[in-house]
Short mmCIF file of the C-alpha atoms (twelve columns), coordinates in Angstrom:
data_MODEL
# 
_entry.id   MODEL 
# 
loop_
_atom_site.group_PDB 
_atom_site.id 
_atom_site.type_symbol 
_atom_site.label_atom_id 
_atom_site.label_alt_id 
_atom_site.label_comp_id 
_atom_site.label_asym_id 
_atom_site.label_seq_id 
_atom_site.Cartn_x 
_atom_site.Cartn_y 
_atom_site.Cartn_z 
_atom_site.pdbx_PDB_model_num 
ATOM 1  C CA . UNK A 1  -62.483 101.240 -20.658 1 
ATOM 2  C CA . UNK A 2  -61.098 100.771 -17.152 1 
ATOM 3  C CA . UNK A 3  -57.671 101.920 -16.179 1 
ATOM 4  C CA . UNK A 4  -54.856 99.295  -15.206 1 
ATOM 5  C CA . UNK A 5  -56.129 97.747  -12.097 1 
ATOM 6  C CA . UNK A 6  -59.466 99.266  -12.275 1 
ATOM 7  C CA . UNK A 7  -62.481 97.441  -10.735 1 
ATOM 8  C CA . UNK A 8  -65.897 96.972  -11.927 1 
ATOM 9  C CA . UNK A 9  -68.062 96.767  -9.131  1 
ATOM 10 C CA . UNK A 10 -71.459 95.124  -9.449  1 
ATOM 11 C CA . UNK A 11 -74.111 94.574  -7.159  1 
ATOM 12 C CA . UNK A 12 -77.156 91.871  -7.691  1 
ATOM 13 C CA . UNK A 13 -78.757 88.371  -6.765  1 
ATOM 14 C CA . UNK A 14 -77.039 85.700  -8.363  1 
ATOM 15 C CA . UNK A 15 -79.067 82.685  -9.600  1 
ATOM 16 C CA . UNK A 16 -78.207 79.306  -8.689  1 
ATOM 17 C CA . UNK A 17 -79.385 75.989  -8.774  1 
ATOM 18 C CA . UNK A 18 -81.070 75.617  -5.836  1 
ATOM 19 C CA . UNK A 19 -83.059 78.945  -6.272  1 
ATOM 20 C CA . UNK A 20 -86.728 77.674  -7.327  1 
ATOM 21 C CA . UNK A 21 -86.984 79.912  -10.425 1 
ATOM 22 C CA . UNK A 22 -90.685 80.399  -10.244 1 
ATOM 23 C CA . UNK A 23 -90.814 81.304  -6.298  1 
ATOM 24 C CA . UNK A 24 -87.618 83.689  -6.745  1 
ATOM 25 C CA . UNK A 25 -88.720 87.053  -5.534  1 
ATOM 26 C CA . UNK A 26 -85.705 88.894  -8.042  1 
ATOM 27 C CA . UNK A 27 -87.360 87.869  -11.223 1 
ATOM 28 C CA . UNK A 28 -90.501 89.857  -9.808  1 
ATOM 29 C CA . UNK A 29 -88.789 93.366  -9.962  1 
ATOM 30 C CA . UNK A 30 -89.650 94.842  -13.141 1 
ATOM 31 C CA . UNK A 31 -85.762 96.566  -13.058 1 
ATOM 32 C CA . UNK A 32 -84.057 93.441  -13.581 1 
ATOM 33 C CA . UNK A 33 -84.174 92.248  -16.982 1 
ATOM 34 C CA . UNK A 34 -80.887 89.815  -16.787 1 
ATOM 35 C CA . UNK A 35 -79.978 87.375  -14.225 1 
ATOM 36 C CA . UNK A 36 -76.812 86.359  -13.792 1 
ATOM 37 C CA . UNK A 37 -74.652 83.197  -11.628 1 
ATOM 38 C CA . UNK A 38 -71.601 82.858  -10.881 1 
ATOM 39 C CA . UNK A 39 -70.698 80.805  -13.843 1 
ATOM 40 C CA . UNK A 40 -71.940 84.299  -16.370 1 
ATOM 41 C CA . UNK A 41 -69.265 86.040  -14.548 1 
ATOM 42 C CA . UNK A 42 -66.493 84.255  -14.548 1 
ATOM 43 C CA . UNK A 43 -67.446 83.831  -18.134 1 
ATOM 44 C CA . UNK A 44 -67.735 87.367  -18.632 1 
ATOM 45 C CA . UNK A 45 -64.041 87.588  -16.667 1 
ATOM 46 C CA . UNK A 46 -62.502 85.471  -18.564 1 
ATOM 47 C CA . UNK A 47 -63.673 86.702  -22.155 1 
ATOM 48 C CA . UNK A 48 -63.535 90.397  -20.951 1 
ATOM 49 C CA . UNK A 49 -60.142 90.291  -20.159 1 
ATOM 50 C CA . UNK A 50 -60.486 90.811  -16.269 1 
ATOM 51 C CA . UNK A 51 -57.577 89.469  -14.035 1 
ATOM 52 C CA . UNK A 52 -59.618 88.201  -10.924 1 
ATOM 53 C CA . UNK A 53 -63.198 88.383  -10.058 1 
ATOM 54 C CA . UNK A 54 -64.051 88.091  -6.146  1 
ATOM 55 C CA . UNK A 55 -67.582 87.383  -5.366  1 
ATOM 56 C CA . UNK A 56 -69.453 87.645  -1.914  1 
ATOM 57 C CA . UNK A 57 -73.309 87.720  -1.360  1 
ATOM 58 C CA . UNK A 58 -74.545 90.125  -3.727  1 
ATOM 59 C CA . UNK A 59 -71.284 92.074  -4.761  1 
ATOM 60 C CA . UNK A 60 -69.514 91.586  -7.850  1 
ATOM 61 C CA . UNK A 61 -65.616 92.597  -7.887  1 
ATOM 62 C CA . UNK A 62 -63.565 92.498  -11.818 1 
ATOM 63 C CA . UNK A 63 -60.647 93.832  -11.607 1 
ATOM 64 C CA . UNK A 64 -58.251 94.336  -14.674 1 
# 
């Protein structure tokens, strides 16, 4: 649904490895009923059909 060059913007905590699941304050916030890494988005990227994904902190760039 995004236009040529359009950019999906996302902003959350990424889960990783070294992140001790049970002592992870994110899964605590009744909002957040995913969790994604930064393996699920390049997944997502590449199956979605998005050109480049950029990835800092806790934003999320896709662009098409």
């Amino acid at each position: 649904m995004l236009k040529f060059k359009g950019e999906l913007i996302c902003k959350t905590d990424l889960f990783d490895e070294s992140i001790d699941f049970n002592k992870w304050y994110y899964k605590n916030d009744p909002a957040h009923v995913f969790f994604y890494s930064k393996n699920t988005f390049s997944w997502i990227a590449g199956n979605i059909g998005f050109n480049n994904i950029f990835i800092e902190d806790r934003i999320i760039i896709m662009t098409k």
